[in-house]
C-alpha positions in Angstrom: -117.8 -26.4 46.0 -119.8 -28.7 43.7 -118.9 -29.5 40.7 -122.1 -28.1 38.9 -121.4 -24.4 41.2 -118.1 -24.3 39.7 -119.5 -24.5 36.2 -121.8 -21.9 37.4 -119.4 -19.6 38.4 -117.2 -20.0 35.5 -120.0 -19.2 33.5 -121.0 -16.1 34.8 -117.2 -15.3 35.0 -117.2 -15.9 31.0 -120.5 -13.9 30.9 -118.7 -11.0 32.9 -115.9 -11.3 30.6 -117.8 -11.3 27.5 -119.6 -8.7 28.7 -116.4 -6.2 29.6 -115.5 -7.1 26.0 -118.2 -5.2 24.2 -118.4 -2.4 26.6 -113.9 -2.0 25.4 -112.6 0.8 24.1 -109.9 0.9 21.6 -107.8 3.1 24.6 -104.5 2.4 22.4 -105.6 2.8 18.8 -103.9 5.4 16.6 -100.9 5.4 19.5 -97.7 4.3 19.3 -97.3 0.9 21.1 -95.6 0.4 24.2 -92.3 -0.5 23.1 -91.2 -3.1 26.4 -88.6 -5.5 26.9 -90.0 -9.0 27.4 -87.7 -12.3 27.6 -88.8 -14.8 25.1 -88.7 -18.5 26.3 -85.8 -19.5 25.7 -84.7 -16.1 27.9 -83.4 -13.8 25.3 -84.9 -10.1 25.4 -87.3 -8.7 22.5 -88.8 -5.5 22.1 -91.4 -4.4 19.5 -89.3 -2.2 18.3 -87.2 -5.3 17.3 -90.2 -5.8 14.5 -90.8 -2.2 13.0 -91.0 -2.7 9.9 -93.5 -5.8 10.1 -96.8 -5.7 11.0 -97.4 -7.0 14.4 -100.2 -8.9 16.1 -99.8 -9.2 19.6 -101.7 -11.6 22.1 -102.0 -11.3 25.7 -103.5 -14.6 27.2 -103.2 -17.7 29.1 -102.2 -21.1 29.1 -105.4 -21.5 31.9 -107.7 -19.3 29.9 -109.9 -21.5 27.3 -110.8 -18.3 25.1 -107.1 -17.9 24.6 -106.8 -21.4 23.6 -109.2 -21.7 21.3 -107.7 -18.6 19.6 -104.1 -19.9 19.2 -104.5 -22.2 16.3 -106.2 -19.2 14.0 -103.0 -17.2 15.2 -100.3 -20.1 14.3 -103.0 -20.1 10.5 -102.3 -16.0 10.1 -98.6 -16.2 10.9 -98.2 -19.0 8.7 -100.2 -18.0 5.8 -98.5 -13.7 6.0 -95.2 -14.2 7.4 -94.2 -13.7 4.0 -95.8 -10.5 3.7 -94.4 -9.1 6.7 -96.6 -10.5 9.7 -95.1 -11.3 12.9 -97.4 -12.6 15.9 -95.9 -12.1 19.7 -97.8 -13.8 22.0 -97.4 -12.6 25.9 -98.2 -15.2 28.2 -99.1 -13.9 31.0 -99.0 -17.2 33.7 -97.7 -16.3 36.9 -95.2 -19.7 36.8 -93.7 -18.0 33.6 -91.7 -20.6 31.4 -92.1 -23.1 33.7 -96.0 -23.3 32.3 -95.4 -21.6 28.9 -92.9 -23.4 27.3 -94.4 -27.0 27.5 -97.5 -25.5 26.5 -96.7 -24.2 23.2 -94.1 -26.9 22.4 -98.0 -29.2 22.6 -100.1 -26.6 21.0 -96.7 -26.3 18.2 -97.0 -22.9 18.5 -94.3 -21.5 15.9 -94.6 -17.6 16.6 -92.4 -15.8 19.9 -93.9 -16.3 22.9 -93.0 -13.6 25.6 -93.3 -13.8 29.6 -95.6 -11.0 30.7 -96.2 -9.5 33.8 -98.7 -7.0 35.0 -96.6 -4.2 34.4 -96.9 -5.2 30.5 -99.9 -5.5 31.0 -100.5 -1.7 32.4 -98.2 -0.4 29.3 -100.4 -1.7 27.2 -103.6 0.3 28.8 -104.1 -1.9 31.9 -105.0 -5.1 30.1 -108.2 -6.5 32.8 -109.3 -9.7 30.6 -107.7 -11.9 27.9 -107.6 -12.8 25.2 -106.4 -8.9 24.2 -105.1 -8.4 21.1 -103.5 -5.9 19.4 -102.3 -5.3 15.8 -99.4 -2.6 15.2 -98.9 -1.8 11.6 -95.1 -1.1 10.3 -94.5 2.2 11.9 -95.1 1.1 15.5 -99.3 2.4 15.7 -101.9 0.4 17.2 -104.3 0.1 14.6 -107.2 -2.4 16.3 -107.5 -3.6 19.4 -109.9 -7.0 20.7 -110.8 -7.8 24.1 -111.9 -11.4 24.0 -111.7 -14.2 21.4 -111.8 -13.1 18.0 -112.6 -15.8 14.7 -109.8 -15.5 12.4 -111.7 -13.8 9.4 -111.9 -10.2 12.3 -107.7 -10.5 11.7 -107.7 -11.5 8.2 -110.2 -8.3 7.1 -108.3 -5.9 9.7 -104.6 -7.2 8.2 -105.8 -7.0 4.8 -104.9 -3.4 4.3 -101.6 -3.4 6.4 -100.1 -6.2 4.7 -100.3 -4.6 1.0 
């Protein structure tokens, strides 16, 4: 394949994508959250339920996904600037190589929230996640409140957290 069909087909592919994005409901919003057991990198388990309490923003993506990419500085900004207010960001990295592809990808991007190794049966708990960047935030009694498809700029979070984090 040529160079300039591959950009072709990756464009339509994003088009597809962004396209699926608008047309997403909010299947989990005013549920509780799945509550799974997910090994961070470093291999220990974590559950959601670990963070009741907190409100939680939770990010299904990709290191190979450039959406999700693009998307992880704003979410290192928000947990830095309302960790102190009770805002916790889990990431689920959902690379089929796991850690092996994870962990020296946020040790570049400095990524200083959890990042969890996903699988598709995550991925089915939380509503049969189909395209990433999805996003969820869960305020401090365990209920989705939003829910994004797609990339997101950081002022969507900021005005959704607003009222959780008071």
């Amino acid at each position: 394949m040529s160079h300039r069909a591959l950009s072709v087909l990756i464009a339509v592919l994003a088009l597809t994508a962004a396209v699926s994005c608008d047309r997403a409901g909010g299947g989990l919003v005013g549920q509780t959250a799945p509550d799974v057991s997910l090994p961070a990198l470093d291999g220990a388990p974590v559950r959601l339920a670990d963070y009741r309490g907190k409100v939680v923003i939770v990010d299904f993506w990709a290191t190979w996904c450039p959406p999700c990419r693009k998307g992880i500085p704003d979410l290192i900004d928000l947990f830095a600037a309302h960790s102190g207010r009770g805002l916790m960001v889990l990431g689920i990295g959902l690379d089929r190589e796991g850690a092996a592809a994870l962990k020296p990808f946020a040790e570049r991007m400095k990524i200083t929230y959890p990042i969890l190794i996903g699988n598709q049966e995550t991925a089915r708990a939380w509503g049969g996640v189909s395209a990433i960047p999805a996003t969820f935030i869960v305020d401090r009694q365990g209920i989705v409140r939003k829910q994004y498809v797609g990339s997101q700029p950081k002022a969507a979070f900021e005005k959704d957290l607003a009222a959780l984090l008071e």
